[in-house]
Backbone as CSV, one residue per row, in Angstrom:
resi,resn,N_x,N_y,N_z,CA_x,CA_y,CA_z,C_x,C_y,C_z
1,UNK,33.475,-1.602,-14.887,32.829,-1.150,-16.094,33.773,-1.320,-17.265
2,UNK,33.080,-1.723,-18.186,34.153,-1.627,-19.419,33.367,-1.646,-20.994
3,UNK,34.074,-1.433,-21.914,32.952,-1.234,-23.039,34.378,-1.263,-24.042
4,UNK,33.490,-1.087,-25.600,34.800,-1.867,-26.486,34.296,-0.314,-27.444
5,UNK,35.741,-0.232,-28.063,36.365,1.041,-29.267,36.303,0.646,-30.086
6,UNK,36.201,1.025,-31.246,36.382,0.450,-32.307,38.000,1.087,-32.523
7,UNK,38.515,-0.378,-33.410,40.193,0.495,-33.496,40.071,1.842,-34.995
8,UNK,39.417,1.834,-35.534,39.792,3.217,-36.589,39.243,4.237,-35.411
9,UNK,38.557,4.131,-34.373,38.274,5.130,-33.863,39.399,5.785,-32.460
10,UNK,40.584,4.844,-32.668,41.925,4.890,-31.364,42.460,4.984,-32.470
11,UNK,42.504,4.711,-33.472,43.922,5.089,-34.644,43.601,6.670,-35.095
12,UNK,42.456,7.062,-35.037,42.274,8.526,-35.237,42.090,9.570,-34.207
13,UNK,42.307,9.262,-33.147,42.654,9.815,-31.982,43.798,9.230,-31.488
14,UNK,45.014,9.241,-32.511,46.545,8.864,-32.375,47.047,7.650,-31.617
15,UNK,46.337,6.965,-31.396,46.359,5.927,-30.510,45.945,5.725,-29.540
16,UNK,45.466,7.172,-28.876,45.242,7.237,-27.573,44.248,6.187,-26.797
17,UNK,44.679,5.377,-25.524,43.838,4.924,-24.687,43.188,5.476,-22.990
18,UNK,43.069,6.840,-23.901,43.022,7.557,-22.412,41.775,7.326,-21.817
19,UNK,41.168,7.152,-20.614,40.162,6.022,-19.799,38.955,6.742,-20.398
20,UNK,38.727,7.636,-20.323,37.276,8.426,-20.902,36.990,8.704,-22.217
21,UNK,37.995,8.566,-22.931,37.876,9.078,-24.591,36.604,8.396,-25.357
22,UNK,36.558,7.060,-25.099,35.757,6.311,-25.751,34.667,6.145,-25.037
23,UNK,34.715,5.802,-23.891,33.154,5.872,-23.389,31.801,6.572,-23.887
24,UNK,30.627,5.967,-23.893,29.773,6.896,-24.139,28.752,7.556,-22.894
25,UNK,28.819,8.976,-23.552,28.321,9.204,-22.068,27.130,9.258,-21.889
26,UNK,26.233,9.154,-20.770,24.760,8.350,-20.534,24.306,9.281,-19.520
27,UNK,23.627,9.836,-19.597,22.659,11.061,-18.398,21.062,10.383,-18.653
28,UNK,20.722,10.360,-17.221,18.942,10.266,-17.458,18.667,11.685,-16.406
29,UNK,17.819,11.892,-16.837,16.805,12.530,-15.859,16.491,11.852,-14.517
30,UNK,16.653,13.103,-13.755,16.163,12.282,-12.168,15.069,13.655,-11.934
31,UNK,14.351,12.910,-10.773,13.185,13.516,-10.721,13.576,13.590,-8.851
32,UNK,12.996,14.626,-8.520,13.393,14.873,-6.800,12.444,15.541,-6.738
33,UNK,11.737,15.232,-5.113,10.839,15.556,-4.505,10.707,16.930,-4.101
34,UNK,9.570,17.681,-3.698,9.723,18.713,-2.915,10.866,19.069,-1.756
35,UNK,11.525,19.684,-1.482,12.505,19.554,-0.148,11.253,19.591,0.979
36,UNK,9.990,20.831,0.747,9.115,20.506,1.624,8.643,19.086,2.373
37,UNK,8.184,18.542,1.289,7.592,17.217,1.159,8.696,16.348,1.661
38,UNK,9.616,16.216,1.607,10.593,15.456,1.735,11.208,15.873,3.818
39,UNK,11.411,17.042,3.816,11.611,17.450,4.951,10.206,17.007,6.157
40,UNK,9.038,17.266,5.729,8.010,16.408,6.155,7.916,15.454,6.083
41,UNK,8.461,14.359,5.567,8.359,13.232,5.791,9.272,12.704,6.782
42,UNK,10.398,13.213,6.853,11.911,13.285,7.892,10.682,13.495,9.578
43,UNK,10.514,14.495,9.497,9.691,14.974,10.412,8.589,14.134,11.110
44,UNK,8.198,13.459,10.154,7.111,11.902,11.010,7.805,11.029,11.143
45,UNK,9.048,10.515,10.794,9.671,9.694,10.867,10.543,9.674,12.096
46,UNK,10.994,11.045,12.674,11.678,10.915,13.856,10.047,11.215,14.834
47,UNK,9.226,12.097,14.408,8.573,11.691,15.626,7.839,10.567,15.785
48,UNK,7.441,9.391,15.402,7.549,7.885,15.535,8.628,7.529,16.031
49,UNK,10.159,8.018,16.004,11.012,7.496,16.520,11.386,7.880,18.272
50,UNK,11.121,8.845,18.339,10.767,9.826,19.772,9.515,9.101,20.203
51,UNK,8.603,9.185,19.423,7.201,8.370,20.500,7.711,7.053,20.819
52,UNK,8.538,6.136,20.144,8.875,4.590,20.292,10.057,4.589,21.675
53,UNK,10.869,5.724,21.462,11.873,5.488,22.280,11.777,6.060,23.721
54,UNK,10.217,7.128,23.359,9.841,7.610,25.110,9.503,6.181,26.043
55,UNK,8.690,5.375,24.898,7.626,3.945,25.502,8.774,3.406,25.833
56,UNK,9.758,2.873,24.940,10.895,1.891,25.585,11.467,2.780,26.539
57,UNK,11.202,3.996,26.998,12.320,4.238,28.258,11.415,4.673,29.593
58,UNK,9.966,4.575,28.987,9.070,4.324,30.118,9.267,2.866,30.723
59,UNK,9.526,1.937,29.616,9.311,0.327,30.180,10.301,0.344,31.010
60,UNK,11.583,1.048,30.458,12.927,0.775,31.490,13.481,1.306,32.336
61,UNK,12.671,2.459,32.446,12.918,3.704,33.562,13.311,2.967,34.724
62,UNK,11.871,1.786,35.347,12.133,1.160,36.430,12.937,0.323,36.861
63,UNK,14.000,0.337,36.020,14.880,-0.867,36.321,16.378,-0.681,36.963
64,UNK,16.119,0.373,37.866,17.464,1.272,38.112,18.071,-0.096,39.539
């Protein structure tokens, strides 16, 4: 990352090139889901992963 100072604006902050002085700082809004909603979705996702991995260990059970 890098971005440019203007120099009257490092000559009036004594010279300083300290890493954050000049940057500008940039926040957006974030938007986040229900934890509900979100925790439910976790929740179908491993059990699809449990139903997939019972079938693959039905197929391979027999292969002892």
């Amino acid at each position: 990352n890098s971005y440019h100072a203007p120099i009257d604006k490092i000559k009036a902050n004594d010279w300083s090139l300290a890493a954050g002085r000049y940057k500008p700082v940039v926040t957006q809004a974030v938007h986040h889901e229900a934890p509900k909603k979100i925790l439910g979705e976790i929740l179908e996702i491993e059990g699809e992963i449990t139903k997939r991995a019972r079938a693959l260990l039905s197929q391979i059970g027999d292969l002892k």
